[in-house]
C-alpha positions as YAML, in Angstrom:
chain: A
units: angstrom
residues:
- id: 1
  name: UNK
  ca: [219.33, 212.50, 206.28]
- id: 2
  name: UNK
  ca: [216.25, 209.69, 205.66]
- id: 3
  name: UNK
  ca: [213.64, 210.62, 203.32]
- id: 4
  name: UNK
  ca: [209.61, 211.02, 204.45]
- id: 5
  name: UNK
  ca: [208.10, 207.76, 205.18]
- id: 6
  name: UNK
  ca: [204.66, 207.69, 204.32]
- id: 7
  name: UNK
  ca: [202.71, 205.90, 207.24]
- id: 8
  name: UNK
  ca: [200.67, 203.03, 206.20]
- id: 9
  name: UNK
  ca: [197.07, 202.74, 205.97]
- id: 10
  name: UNK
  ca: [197.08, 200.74, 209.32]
- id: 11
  name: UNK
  ca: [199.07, 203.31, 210.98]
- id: 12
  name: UNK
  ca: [196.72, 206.67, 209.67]
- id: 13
  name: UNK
  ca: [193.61, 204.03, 211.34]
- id: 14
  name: UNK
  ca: [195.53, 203.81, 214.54]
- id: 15
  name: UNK
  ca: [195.69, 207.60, 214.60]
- id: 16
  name: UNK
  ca: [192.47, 207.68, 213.72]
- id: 17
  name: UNK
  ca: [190.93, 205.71, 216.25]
- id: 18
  name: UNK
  ca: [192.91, 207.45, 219.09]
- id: 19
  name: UNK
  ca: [191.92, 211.20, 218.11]
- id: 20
  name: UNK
  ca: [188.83, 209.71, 218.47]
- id: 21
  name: UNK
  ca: [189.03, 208.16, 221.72]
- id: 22
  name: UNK
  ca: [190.71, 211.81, 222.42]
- id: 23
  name: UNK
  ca: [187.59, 213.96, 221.39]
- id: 24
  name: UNK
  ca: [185.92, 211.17, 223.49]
- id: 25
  name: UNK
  ca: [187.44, 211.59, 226.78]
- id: 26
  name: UNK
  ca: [187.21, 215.62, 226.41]
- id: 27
  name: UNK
  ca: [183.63, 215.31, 225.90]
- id: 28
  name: UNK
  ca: [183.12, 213.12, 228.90]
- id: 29
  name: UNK
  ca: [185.51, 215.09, 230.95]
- id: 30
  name: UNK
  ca: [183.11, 217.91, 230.22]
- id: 31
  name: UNK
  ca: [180.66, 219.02, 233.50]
- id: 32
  name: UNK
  ca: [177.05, 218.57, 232.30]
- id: 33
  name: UNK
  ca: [175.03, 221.76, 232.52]
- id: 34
  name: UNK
  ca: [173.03, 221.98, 235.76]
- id: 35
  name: UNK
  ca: [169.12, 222.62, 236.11]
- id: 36
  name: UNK
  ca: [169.19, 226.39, 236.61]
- id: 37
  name: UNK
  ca: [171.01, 226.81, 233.86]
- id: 38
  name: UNK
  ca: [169.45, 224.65, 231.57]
- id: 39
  name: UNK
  ca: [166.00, 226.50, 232.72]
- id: 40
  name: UNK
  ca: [167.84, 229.72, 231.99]
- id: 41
  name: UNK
  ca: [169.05, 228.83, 228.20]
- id: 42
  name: UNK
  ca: [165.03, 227.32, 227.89]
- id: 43
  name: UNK
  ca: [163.84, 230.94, 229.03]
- id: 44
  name: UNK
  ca: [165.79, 232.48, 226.75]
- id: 45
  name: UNK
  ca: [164.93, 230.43, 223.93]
- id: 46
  name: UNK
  ca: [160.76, 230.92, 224.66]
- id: 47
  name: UNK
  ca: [161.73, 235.11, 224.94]
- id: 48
  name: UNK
  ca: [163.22, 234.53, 221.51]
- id: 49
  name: UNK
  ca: [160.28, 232.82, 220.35]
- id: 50
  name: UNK
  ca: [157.88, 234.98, 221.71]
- id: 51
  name: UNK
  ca: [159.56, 238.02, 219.71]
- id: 52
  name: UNK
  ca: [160.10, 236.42, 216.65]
- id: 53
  name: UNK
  ca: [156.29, 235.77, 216.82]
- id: 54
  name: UNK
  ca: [155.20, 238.97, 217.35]
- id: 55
  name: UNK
  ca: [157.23, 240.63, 214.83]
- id: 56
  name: UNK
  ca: [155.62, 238.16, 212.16]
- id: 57
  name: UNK
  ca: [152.40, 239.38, 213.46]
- id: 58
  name: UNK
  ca: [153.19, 242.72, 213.52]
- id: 59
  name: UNK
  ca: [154.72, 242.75, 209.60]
- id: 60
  name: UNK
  ca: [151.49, 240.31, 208.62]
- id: 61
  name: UNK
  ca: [149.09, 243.09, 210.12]
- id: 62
  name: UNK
  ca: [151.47, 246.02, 208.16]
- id: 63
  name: UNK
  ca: [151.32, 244.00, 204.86]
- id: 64
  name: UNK
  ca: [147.24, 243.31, 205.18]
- id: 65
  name: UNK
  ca: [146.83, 247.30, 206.43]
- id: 66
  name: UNK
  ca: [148.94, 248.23, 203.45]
- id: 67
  name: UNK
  ca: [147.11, 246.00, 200.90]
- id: 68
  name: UNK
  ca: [143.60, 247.29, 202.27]
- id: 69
  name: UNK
  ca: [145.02, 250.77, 201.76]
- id: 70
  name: UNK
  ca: [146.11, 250.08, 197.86]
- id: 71
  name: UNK
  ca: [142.05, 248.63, 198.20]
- id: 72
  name: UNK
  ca: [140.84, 251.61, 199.25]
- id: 73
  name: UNK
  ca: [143.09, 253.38, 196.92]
- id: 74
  name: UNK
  ca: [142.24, 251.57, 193.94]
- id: 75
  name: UNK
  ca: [138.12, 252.06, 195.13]
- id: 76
  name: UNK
  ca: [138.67, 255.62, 195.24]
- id: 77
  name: UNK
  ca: [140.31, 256.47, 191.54]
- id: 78
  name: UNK
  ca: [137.30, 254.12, 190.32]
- id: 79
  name: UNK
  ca: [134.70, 256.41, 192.06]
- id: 80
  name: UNK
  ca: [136.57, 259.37, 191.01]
- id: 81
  name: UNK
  ca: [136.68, 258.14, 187.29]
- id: 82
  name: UNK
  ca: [132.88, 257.07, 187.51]
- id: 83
  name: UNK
  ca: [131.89, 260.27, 188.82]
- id: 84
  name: UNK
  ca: [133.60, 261.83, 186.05]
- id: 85
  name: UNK
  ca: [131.17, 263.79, 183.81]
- id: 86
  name: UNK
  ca: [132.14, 263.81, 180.24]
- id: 87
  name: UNK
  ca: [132.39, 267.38, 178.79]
- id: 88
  name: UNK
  ca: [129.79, 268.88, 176.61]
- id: 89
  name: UNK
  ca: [130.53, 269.89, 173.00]
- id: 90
  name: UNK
  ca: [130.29, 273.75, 174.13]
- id: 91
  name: UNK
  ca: [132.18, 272.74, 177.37]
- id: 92
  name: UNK
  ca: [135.43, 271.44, 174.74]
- id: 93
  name: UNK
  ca: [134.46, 274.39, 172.45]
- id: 94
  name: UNK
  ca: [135.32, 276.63, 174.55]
- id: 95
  name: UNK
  ca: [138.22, 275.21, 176.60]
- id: 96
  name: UNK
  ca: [139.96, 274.81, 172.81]
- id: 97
  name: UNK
  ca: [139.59, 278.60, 172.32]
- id: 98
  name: UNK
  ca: [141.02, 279.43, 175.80]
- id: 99
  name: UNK
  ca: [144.29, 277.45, 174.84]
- id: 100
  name: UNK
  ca: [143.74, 278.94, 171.22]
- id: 101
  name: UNK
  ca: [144.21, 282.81, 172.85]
- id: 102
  name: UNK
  ca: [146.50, 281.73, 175.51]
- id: 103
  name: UNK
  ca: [148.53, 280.49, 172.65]
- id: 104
  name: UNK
  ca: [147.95, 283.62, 170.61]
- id: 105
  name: UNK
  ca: [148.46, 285.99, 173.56]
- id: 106
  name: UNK
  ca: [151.88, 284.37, 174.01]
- id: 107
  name: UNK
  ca: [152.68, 284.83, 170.43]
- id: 108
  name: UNK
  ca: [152.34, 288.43, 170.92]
...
């Protein structure tokens, strides 16, 4: 039984250069695509486009709608905590007592 001969570096060229000339001929050999179906695959491509594009417009539209809520939001709690009257000194006095005897009535 021979041992493994290891091919030289002018035979792994040779093989080289005729898988290429292989991949080659199979893309040659190959039928180009024909007009209808190039028009389809164009189509289909401008559909795609067309989608993507309105799905960024519809999230851009959500996201603005969304931040001009949280606006709104925000503009609200600052009213709300403008129009907040500070309490009297008899106002507190007398809310302390009623958790003063709620507390005591518990107690009991």
């Amino acid at each position: 039984m021979s041992s493994y001969k290891a091919p030289t570096l002018q035979e792994r060229a040779a093989a080289a250069q005729q898988a290429k000339l292989k991949a080659l001929a199979k893309l040659q050999a190959r039928a180009a695509p024909d007009e209808a179906t190039i028009a389809q695959r164009k189509a289909a491509q401008e559909q795609r486009e067309a989608a993507e594009a309105a799905k960024r417009a519809a999230k851009r539209a959500a996201m603005e709608q969304e931040k001009a809520d949280k606006q709104a939001a925000k503009q609200a709690a600052e009213k709300a905590a403008a129009q907040k009257v500070e309490l009297t000194e008899a106002e507190k006095k007398a809310a302390r007592d009623a958790r003063y005897a709620a507390r005591k009535a518990r107690k009991k």
